[in-house]
N, C-alpha and C positions, 0 to 999 in steps of 0.2 A: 302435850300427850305424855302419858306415864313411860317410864324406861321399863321396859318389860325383865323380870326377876332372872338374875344369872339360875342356870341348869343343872350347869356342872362341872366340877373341879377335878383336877387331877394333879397325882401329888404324888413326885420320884424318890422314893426314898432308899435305891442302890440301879447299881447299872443295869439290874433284871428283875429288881422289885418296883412295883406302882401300885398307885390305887386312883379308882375312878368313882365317883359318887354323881348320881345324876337323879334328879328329880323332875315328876312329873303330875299331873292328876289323878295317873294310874297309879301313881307310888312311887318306891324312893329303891334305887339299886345300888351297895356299893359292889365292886371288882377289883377282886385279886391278883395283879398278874406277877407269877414268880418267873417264866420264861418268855420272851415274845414268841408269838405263833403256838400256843398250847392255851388249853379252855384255861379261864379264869374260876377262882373261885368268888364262886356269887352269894351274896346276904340280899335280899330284899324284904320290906314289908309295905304296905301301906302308907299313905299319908297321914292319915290319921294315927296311925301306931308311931308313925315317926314324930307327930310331933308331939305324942305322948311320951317319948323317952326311948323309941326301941330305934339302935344303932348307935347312939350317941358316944358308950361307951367305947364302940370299935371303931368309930369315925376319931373320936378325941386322941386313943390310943395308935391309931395311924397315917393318920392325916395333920397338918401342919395345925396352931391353933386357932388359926380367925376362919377355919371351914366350918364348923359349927355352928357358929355364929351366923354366919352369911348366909347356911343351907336353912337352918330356922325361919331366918327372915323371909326367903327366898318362896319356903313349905307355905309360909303364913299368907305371902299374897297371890299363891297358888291357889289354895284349900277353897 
């Protein structure tokens, strides 16, 4: 049986900055969090949009570099 495709990554980048990217059929959501316990700010779009190129640039720009890569893969045996 196939290993079913990672969801979602999450990526610390200060003691009260993260980001969370998680993928689904419904579409692709990253999150912003600059405090814990206060709303996040949210990008979403589509699958299809995502894996035409929309988020990549703010995913690349904040997230470590092999999540890109993995979320692509991930989109593809989603879709």
């Amino acid at each position: 049986m196939a290993e079913a495709p990672r969801t979602s990554w999450t990526y610390l980048k200060g003691p009260w900055h993260s980001f969370e990217l998680r993928i689904s059929k419904e579409g692709v959501e990253l999150k912003e969090y600059w405090d814990p316990g206060k709303n996040p700010n949210v990008s979403q779009c589509t699958l299809a949009d995502f894996l035409a190129g929309s988020l990549h640039d703010e995913i690349n720009a904040n997230m470590n570099a092999g999540v890109l890569g993995e979320a692509l893969e991930s989109a593809r045996k989603i879709a």
